[in-house]
C-alpha positions as CSV (number, residue, x, y, z in Angstrom):
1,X,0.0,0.0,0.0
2,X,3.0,2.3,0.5
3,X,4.1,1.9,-3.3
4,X,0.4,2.8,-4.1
5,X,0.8,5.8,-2.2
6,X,3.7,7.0,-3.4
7,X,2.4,6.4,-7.1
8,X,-0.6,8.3,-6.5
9,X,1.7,11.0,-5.0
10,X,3.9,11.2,-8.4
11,X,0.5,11.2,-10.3
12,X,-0.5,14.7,-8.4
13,X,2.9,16.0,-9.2
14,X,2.7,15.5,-13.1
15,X,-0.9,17.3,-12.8
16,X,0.0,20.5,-13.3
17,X,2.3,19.3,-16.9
18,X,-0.7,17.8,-18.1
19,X,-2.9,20.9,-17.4
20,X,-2.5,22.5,-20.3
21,X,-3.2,19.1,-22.3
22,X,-6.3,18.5,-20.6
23,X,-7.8,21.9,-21.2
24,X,-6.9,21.2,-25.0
25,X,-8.6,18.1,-25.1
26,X,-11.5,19.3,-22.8
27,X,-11.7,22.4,-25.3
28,X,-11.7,20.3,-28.3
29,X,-14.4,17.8,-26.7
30,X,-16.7,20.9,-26.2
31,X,-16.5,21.9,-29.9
32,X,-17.6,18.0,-31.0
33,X,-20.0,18.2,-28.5
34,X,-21.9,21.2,-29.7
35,X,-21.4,20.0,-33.3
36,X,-22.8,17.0,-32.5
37,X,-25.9,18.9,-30.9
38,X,-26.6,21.1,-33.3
39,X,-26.5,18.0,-35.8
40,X,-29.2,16.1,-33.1
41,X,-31.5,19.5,-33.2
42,X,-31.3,19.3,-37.4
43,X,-32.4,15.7,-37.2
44,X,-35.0,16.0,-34.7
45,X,-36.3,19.2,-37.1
46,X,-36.4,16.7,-39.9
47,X,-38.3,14.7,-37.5
């Protein structure tokens, strides 16, 4: 349980490197999420 600690410790220390990834991938899922929702309000107008 000690290793898993320590692991879980290095995992919080890389957080703030992977930050700015995250946002970019977090940014990029909003866009394809809104695409894909304005693509389900189309189909549910041809509905």
């Amino acid at each position: 349980r000690k290793e898993d600690a320590g692991r879980s410790e290095e995992k919080n220390f890389q957080l703030p490197v992977d930050i700015q990834h995250f946002q970019h991938f977090a940014f990029v899922h909003m866009m394809s999420l809104e695409q894909n929702t304005m693509r389900g309000m189309e189909l549910e107008c041809y509905l």
